[in-house]
C-alpha positions as a Markdown table, in Angstrom:
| # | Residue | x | y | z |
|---|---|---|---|---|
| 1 | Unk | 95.4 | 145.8 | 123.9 |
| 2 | Unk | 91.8 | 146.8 | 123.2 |
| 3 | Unk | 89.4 | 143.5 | 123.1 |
| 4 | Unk | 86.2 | 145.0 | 120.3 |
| 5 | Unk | 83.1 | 143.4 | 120.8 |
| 6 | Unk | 81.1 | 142.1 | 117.8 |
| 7 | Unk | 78.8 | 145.0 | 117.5 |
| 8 | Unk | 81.2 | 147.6 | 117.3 |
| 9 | Unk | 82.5 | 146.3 | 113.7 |
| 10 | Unk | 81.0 | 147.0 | 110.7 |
| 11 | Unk | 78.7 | 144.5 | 109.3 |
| 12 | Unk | 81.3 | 144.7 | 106.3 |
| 13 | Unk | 84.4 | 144.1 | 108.0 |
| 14 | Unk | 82.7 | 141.3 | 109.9 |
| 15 | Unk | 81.6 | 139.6 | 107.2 |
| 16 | Unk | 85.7 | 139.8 | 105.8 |
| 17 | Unk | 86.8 | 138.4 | 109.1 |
| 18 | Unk | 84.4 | 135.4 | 108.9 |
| 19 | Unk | 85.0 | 135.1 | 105.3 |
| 20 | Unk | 89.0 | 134.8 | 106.1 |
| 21 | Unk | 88.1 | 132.6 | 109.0 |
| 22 | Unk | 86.6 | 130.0 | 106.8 |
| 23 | Unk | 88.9 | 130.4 | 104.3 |
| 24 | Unk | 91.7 | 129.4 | 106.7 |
| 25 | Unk | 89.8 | 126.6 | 107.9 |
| 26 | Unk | 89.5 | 125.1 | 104.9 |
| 27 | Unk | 93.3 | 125.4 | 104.1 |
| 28 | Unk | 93.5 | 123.6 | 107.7 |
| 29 | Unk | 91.3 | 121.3 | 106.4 |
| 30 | Unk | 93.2 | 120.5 | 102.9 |
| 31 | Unk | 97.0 | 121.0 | 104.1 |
| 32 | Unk | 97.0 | 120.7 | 107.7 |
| 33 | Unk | 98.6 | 122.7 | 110.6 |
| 34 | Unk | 102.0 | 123.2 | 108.9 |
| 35 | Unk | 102.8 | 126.4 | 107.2 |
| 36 | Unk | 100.3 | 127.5 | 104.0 |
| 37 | Unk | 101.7 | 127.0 | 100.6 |
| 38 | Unk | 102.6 | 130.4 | 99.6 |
| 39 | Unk | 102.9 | 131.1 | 95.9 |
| 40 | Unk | 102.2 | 133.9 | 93.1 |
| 41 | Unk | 102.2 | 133.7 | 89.6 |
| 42 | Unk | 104.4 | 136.5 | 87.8 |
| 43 | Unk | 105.2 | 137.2 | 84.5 |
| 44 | Unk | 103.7 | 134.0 | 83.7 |
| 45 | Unk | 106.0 | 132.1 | 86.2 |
| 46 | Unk | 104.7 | 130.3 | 88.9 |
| 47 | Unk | 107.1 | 131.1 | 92.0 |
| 48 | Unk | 106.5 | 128.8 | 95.0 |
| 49 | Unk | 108.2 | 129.7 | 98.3 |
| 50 | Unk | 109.7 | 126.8 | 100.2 |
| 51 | Unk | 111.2 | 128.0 | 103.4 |
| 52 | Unk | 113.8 | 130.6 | 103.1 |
| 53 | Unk | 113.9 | 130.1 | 99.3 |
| 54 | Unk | 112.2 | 130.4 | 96.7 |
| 55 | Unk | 111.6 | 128.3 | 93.7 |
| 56 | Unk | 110.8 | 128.9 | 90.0 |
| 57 | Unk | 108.3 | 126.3 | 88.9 |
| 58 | Unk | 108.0 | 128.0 | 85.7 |
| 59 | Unk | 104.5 | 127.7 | 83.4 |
| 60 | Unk | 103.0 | 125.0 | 86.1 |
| 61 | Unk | 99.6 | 125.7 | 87.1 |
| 62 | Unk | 98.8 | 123.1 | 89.5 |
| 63 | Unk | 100.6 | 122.3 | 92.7 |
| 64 | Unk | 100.8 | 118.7 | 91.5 |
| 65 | Unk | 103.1 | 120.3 | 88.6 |
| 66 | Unk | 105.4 | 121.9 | 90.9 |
| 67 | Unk | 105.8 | 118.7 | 93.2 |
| 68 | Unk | 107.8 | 116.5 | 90.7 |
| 69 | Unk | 109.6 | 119.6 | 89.4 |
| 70 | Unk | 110.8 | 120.4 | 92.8 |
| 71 | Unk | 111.7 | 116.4 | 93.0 |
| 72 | Unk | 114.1 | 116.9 | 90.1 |
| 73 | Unk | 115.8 | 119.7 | 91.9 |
| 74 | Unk | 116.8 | 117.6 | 95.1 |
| 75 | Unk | 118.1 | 114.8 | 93.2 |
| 76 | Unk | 119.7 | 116.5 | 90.5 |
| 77 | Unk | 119.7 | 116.2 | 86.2 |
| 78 | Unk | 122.9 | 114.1 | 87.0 |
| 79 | Unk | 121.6 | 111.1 | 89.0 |
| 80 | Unk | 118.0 | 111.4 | 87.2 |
| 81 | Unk | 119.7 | 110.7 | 84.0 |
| 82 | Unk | 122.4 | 107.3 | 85.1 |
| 83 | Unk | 119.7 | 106.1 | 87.1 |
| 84 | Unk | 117.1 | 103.4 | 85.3 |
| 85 | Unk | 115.8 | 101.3 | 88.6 |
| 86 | Unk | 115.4 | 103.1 | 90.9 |
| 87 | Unk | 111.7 | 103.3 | 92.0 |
| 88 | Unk | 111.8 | 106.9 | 92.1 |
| 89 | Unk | 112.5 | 106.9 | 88.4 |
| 90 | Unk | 110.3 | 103.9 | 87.8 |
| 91 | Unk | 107.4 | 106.7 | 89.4 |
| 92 | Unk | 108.2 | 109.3 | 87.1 |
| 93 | Unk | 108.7 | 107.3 | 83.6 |
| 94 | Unk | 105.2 | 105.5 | 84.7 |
| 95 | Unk | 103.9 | 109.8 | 85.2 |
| 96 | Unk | 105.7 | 110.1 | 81.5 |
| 97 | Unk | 103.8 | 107.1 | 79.8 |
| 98 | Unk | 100.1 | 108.5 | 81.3 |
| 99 | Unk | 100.6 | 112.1 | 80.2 |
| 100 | Unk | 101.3 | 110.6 | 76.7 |
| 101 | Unk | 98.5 | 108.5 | 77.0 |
| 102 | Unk | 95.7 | 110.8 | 78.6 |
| 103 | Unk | 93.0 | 111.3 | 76.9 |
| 104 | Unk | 90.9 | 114.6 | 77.5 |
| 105 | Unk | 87.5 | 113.7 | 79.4 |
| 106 | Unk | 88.9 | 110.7 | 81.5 |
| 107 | Unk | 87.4 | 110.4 | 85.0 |
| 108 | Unk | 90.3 | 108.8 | 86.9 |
| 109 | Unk | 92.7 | 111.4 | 87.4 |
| 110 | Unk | 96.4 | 110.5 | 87.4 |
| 111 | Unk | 97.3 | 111.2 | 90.7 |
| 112 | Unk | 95.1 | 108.0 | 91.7 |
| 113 | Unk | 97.7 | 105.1 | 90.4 |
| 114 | Unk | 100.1 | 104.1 | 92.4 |
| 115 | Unk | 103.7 | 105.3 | 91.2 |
| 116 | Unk | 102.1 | 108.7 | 90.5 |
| 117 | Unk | 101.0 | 108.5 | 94.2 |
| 118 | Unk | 104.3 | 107.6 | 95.5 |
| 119 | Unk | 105.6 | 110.7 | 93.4 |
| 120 | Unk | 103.6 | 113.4 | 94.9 |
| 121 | Unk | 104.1 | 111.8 | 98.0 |
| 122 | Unk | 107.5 | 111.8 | 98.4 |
| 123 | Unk | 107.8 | 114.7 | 96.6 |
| 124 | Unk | 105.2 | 116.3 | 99.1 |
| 125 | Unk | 106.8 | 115.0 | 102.2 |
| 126 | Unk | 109.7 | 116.7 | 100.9 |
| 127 | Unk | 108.6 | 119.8 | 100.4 |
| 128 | Unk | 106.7 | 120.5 | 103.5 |
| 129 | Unk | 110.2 | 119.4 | 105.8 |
| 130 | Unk | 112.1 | 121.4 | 104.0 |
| 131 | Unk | 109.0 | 124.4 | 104.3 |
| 132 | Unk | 108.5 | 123.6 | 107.8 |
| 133 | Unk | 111.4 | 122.2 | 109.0 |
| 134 | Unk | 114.8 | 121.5 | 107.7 |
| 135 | Unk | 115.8 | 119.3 | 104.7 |
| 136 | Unk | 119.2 | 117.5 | 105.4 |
| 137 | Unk | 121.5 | 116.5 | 102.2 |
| 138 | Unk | 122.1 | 113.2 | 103.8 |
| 139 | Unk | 118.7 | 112.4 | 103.4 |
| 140 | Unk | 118.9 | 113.1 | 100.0 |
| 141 | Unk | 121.4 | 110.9 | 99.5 |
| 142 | Unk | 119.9 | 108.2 | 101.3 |
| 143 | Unk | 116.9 | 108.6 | 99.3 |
| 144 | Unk | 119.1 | 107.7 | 96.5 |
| 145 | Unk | 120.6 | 104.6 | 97.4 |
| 146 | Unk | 118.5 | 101.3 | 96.9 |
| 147 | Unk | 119.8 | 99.9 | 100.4 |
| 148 | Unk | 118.5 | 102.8 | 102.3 |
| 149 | Unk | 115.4 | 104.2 | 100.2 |
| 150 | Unk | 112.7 | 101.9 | 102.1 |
| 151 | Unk | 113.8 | 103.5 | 105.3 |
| 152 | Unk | 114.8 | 106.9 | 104.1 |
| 153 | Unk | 111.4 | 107.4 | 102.4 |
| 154 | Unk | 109.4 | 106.5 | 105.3 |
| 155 | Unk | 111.0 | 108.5 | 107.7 |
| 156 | Unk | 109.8 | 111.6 | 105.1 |
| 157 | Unk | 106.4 | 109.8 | 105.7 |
| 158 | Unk | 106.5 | 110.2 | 109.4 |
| 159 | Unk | 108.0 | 114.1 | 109.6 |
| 160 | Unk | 105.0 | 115.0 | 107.4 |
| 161 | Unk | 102.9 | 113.5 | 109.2 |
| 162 | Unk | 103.8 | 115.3 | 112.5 |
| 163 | Unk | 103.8 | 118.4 | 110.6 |
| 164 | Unk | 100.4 | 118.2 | 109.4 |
| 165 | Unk | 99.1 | 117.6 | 112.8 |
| 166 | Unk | 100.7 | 120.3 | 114.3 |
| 167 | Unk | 104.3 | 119.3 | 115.1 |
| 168 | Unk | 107.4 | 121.4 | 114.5 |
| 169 | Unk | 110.1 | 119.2 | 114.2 |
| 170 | Unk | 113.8 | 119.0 | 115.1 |
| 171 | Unk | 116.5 | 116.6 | 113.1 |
| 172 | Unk | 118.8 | 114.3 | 115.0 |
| 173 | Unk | 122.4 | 115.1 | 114.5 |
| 174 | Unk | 123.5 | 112.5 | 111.8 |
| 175 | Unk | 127.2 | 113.1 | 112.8 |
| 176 | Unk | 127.3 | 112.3 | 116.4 |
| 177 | Unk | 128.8 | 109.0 | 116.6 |
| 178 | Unk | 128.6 | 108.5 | 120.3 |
| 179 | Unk | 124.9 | 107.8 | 120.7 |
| 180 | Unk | 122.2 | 105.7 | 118.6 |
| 181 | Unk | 118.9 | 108.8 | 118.6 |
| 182 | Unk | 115.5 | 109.0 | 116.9 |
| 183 | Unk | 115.0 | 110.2 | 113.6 |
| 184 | Unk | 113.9 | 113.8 | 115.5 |
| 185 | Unk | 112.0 | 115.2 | 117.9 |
| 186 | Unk | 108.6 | 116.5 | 117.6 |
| 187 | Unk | 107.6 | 119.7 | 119.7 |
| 188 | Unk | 103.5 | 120.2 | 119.8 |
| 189 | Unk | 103.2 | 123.6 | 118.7 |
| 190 | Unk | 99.9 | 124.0 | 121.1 |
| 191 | Unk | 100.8 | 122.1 | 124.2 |
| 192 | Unk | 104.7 | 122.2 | 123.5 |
| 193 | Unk | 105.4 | 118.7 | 124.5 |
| 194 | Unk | 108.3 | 117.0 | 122.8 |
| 195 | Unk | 108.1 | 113.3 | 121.2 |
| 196 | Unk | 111.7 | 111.7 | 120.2 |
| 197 | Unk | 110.1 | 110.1 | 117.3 |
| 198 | Unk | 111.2 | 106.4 | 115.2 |
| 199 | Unk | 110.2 | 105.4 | 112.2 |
| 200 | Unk | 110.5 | 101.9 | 111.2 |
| 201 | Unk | 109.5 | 100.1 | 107.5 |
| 202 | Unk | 108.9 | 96.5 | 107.5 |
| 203 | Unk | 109.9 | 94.9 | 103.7 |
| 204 | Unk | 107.6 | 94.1 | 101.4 |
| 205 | Unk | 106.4 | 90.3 | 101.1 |
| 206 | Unk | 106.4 | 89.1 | 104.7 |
| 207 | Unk | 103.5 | 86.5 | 105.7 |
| 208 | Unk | 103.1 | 88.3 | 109.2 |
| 209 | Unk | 102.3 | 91.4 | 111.1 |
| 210 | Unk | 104.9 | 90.6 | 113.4 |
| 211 | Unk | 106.8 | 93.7 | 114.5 |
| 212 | Unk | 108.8 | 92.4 | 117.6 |
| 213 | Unk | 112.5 | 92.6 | 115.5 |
| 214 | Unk | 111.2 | 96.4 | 114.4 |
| 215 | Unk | 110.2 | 97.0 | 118.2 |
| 216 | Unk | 113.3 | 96.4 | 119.8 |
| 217 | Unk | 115.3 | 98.1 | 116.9 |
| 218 | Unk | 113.3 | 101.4 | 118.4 |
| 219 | Unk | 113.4 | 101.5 | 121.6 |
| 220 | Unk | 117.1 | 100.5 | 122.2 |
| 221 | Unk | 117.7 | 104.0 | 120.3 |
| 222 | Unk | 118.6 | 106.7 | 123.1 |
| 223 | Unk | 115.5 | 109.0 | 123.4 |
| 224 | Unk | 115.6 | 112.3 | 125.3 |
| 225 | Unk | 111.2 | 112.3 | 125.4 |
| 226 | Unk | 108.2 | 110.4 | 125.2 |
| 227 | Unk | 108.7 | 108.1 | 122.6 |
| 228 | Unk | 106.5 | 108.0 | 119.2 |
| 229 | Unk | 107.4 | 104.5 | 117.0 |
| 230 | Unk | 105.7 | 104.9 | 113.7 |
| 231 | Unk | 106.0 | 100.9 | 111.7 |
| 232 | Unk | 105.1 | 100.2 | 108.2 |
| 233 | Unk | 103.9 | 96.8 | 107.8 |
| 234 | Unk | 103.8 | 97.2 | 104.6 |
| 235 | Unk | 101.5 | 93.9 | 104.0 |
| 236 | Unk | 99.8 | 93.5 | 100.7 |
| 237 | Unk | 96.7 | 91.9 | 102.6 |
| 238 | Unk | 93.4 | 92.6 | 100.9 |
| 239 | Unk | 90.9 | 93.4 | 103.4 |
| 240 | Unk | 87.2 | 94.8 | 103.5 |
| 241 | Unk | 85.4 | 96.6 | 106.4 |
| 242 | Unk | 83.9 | 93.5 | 107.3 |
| 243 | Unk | 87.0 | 91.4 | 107.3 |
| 244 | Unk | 89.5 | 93.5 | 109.5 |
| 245 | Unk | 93.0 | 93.1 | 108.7 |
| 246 | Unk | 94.9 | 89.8 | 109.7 |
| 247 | Unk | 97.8 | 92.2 | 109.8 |
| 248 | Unk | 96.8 | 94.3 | 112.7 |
| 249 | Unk | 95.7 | 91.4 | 114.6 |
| 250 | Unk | 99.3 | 90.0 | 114.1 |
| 251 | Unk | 100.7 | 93.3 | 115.0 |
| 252 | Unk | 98.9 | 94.1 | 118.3 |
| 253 | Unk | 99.5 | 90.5 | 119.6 |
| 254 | Unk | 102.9 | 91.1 | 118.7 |
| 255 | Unk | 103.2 | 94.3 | 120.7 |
| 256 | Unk | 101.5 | 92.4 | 124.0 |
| 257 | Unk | 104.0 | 89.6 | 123.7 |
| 258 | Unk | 106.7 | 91.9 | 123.6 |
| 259 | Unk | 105.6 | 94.0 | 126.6 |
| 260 | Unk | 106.3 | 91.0 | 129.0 |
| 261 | Unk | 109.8 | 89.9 | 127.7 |
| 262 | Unk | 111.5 | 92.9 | 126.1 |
| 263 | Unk | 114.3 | 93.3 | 127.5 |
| 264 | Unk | 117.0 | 96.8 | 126.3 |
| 265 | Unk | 120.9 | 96.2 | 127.8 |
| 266 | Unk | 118.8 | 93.9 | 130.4 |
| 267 | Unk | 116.6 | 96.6 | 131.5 |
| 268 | Unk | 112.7 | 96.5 | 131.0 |
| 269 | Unk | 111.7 | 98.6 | 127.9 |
| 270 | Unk | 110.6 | 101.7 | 128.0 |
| 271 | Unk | 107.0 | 102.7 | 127.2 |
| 272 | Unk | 106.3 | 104.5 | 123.9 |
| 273 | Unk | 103.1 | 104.9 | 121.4 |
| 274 | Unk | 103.1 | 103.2 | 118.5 |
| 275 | Unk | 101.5 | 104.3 | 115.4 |
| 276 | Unk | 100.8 | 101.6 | 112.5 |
| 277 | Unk | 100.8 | 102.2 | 109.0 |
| 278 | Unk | 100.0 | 100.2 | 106.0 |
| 279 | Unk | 101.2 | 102.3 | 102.8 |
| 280 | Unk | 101.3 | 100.0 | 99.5 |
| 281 | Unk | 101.6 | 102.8 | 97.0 |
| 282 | Unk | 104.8 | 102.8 | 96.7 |
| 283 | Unk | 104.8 | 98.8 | 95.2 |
| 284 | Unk | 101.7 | 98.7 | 93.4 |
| 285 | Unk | 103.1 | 101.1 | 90.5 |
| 286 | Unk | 99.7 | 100.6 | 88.4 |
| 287 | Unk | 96.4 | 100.0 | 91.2 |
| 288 | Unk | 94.7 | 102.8 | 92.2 |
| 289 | Unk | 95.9 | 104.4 | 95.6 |
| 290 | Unk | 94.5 | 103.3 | 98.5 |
| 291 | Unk | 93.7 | 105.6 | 101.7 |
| 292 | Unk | 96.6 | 105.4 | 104.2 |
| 293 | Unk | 95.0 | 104.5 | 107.7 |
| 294 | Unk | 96.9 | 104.5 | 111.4 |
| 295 | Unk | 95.9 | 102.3 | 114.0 |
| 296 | Unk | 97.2 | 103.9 | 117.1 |
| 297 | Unk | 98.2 | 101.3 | 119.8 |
| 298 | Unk | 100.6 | 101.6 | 122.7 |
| 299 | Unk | 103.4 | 99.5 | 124.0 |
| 300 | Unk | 103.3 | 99.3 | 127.8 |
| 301 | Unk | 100.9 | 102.7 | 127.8 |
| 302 | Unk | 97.6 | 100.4 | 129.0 |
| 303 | Unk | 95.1 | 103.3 | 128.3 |
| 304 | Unk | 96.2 | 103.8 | 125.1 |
| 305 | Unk | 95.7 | 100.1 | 123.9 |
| 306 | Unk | 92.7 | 100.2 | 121.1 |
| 307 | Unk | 91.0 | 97.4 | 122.9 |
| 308 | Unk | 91.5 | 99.5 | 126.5 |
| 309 | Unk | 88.3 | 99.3 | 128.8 |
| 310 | Unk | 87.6 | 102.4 | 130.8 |
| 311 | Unk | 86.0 | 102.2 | 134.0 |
| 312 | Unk | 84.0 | 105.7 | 134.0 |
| 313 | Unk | 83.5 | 107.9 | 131.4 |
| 314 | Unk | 85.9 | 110.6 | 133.5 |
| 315 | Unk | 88.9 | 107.8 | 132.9 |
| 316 | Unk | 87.5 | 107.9 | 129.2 |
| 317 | Unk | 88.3 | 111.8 | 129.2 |
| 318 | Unk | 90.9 | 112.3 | 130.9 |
| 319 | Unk | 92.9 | 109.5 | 128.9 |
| 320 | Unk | 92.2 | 111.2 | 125.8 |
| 321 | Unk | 93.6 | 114.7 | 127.3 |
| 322 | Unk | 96.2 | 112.9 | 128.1 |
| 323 | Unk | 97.3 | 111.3 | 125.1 |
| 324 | Unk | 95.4 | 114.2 | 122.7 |
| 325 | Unk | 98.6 | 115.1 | 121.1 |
| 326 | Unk | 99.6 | 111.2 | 119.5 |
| 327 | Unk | 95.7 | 110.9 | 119.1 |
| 328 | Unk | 96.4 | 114.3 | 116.6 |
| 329 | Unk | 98.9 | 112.2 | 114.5 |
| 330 | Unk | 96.4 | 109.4 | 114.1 |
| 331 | Unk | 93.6 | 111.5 | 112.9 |
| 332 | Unk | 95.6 | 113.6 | 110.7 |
| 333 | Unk | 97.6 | 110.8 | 108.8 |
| 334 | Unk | 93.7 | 110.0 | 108.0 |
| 335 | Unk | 92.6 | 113.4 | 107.2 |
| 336 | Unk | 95.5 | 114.4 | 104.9 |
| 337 | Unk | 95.8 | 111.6 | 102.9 |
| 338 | Unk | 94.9 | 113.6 | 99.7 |
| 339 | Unk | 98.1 | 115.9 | 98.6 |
| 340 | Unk | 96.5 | 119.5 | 97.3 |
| 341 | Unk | 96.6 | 120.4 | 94.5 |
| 342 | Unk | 95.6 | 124.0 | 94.5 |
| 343 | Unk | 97.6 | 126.7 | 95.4 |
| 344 | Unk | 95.4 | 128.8 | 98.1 |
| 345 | Unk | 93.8 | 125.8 | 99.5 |
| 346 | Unk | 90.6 | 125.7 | 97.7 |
| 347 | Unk | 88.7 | 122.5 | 96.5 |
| 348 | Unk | 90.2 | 121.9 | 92.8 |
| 349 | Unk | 86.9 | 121.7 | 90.1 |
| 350 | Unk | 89.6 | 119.8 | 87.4 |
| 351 | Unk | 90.8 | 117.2 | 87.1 |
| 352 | Unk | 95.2 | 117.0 | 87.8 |
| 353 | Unk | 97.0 | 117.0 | 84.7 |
| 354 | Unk | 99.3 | 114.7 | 85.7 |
């Protein structure tokens, strides 16, 4: 391989190769380190590929169009149509009643209230596992069924959010019965090191950030890497950035008290990361969607703690080498909270028409 230095390209070419370098920045930027949306319109259909397949969205013009679409797919006409409480359907009738009710020129753009949120979201988390990944029918059907939907939906959550930090990841065998496991393992696509990764979601309504019950119900899961617990606290707790959240107060102290006492099959517990979440749009079918944050704390990973004192400003660096990968997660689950709604990862000028 020939390595071409700058100044033997054509001013014209260069300026192409920059030109595509900032364009796939800003995709980077928009979708995250998964695979690009790839997409074309013909014959006045919009055809979206996702994975190995490739589906027909028909006259939809947005990528918030082809979301919900691609929703009805996975669950099926069938189960759409004998279901009525389900909060999946509850999202889509509340989508319905806006569309009927939008008036041209509004400001607020659907995609901002809560159930129409929770739509794209799940419907997003959906697409880029089965995109990037794989997209298990059991999961589907766990999805469906009230008992398991809290945990089921989460868990789509979590994959996407390893995915848009630059994860591939791997799905647990379901069928194995002679082992508890993670939900998968997550393989840095850089650095290649593996995570057997947990997700946990806390009900809604609880007075406490406690997370002990949610802590041991992780880490007595057999786990073949490092371990990555991702909890929901799923606290309604109205907070401002001058009054930090009770919740992760409660959370942390209940992370510390663990470490001492925490015992798995009388053993000390292992070490793992733990990523906390606070999602609400799923619940609060008519506010306007809140940013999803991560607070990234540790249990029994000291320089990792968020209130962690380093003695040198080498410890400071090398600590965050070390842990650069989990630190990824956190920032991206910041960074990507917004689901595009453009095609070729460009800025949308309009408003959704959701």
């Amino acid at each position: 391989m020939k390595v071409i230095s700058p100044s033997e390209i054509s001013p014209d070419l260069l300026e192409l190769l920059q030109t595509k370098k900032v364009v796939e920045e800003q995709r980077i930027a928009q979708q995250g380190f998964g695979k690009p949306i790839i997409s074309i319109e013909l014959n006045g259909r919009r055809l979206v590929t996702i994975g190995s397949e490739i589906f027909d969205a028909g006259n939809c013009k947005t990528f918030h169009e082809v979301l919900p679409e691609y929703l009805r797919v996975l669950l099926g006409e069938e189960w759409i149509n004998k279901e009525l409480e389900h909060p999946i359907l509850q999202w889509h009738n509340a989508m319905i009643a806006y569309q009927r009710k939008n008036i041209p020129g509004k400001t607020q753009t659907a995609s901002t209230l809560g159930a129409i949120s929770a739509l794209l979201g799940l419907s997003y988390n959906l697409y880029l596992m089965a995109h990037n990944s794989e997209l298990q029918e059991k999961l589907i059907k766990r999805l469906k069924d009230l008992n398991q939907f809290l945990g089921a939906h989460y868990e789509t959550q979590v994959a996407a959010f390893c995915i848009q930090a630059g994860f591939e990841i791997t799905l647990e065998d379901e069928d194995d019965p002679n082992s508890t496991h993670c939900e998968f393992t997550a393989t840095n696509i850089k650095s290649g090191r593996k995570f057997s990764v947990e997700a946990k979601a806390r009900t809604h309504g609880k007075n406490s950030g406690a997370i002990s019950s949610q802590l041991y119900s992780a880490l007595k899961k057999s786990a073949e890497h490092e371990r990555i617990i991702f909890i929901n606290i799923n606290s309604s707790e109205k907070t401002t950035d001058l009054d930090p959240a009770k919740w992760i107060h409660e959370a942390i102290a209940s992370i510390r008290g663990a470490e001492t006492r925490l015992k798995i099959k009388g053993n000390d517990a292992p070490p793992a990361y733990v990523l906390l979440t606070n999602q609400q749009n799923t619940r609060n079918l008519n506010d306007i969607e809140v940013d999803t944050g991560a607070v990234a704390e540790s249990f029994k990973i000291p320089d990792f703690r968020t209130d962690y004192s380093f003695a040198s400003l080498k410890e400071a660096i090398d600590s965050k080498d070390r842990h650069k990968e989990v630190t990824d997660i956190s920032e991206a689950i910041k960074r990507h909270h917004k689901i595009p709604s453009t095609f070729d990862g460009k800025i949308s000028k309009n408003l959704s028409k959701l």
